[in-house]
N, C-alpha and C positions, 0 to 999 in steps of 0.2 A: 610598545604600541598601545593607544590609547583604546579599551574597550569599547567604549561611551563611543567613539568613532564609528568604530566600523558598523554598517550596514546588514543589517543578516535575511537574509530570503523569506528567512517564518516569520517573521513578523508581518510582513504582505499575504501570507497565505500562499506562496509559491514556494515550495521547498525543495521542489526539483528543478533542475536547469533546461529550461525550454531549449538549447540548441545541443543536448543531447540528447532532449527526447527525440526532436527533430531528426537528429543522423540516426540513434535507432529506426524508428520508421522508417528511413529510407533504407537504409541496408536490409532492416527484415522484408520491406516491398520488392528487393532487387534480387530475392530470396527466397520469396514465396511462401513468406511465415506468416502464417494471419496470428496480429497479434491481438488481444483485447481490452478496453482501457473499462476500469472499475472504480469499485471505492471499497479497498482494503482497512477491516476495523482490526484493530488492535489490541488486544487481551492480553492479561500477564498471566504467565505460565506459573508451573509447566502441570497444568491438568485439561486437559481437552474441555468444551464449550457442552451442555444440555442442549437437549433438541428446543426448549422454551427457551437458551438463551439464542443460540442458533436462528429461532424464530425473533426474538426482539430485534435481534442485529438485520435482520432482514426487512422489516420493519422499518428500522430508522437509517436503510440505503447502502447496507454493507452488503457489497458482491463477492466479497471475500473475507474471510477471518483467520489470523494468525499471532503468532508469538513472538514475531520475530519482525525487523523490515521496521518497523515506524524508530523504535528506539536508536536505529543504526543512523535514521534519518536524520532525527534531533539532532545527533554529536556532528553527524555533516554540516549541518547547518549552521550548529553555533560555532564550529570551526571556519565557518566559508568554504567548505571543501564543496565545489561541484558536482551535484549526485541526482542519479537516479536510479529508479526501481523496478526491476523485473521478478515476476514470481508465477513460481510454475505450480499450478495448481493440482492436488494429487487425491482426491478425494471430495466425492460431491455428495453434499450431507441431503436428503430429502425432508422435508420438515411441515411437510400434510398430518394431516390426526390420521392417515389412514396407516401412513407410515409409524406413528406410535404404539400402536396396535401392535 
């Protein structure tokens, strides 16, 4: 198979497959899951993030931060493997000056 061929989704800026994000949303509507769509940044581990950087990433439009999920994404990607992303959020960091106190 020629590389130089094939097509890959990251290159457009589309890395997940729109027709299963689609069938998620509909099963989770048929379901009653309110789900919520974000913008998970991606940090290499494995030591947990500062309340400053916590705050930068919030900043520059991260709804969520983790270690994990973007790197999985890439190899789908550059595979062509159809993928998308669910992540269940466990822990909500607060990131006011009142809270570093």
């Amino acid at each position: 198979m020629n590389m130089q061929t094939k097509k890959s989704t990251s290159l457009n800026n589309q890395p997940y497959d729109a027709k299963m994000n689609a069938k998620i949303e509909e099963i989770a509507a048929a379901h009653n899951i309110n789900l919520h769509k974000g913008v998970y940044a991606s940090v290499v581990g494995p030591q947990l993030e500062t309340r400053a950087e916590y705050r930068y990433l919030k900043i520059i439009g991260a709804d969520a931060v983790g270690m994990s999920t973007v790197p999985e994404i890439i190899v789908a990607n550059h595979l062509q493997i159809p993928v998308i992303a669910l992540s269940v959020l466990t822990c909500l960091l607060y990131t006011s000056d009142a809270a570093d106190e």
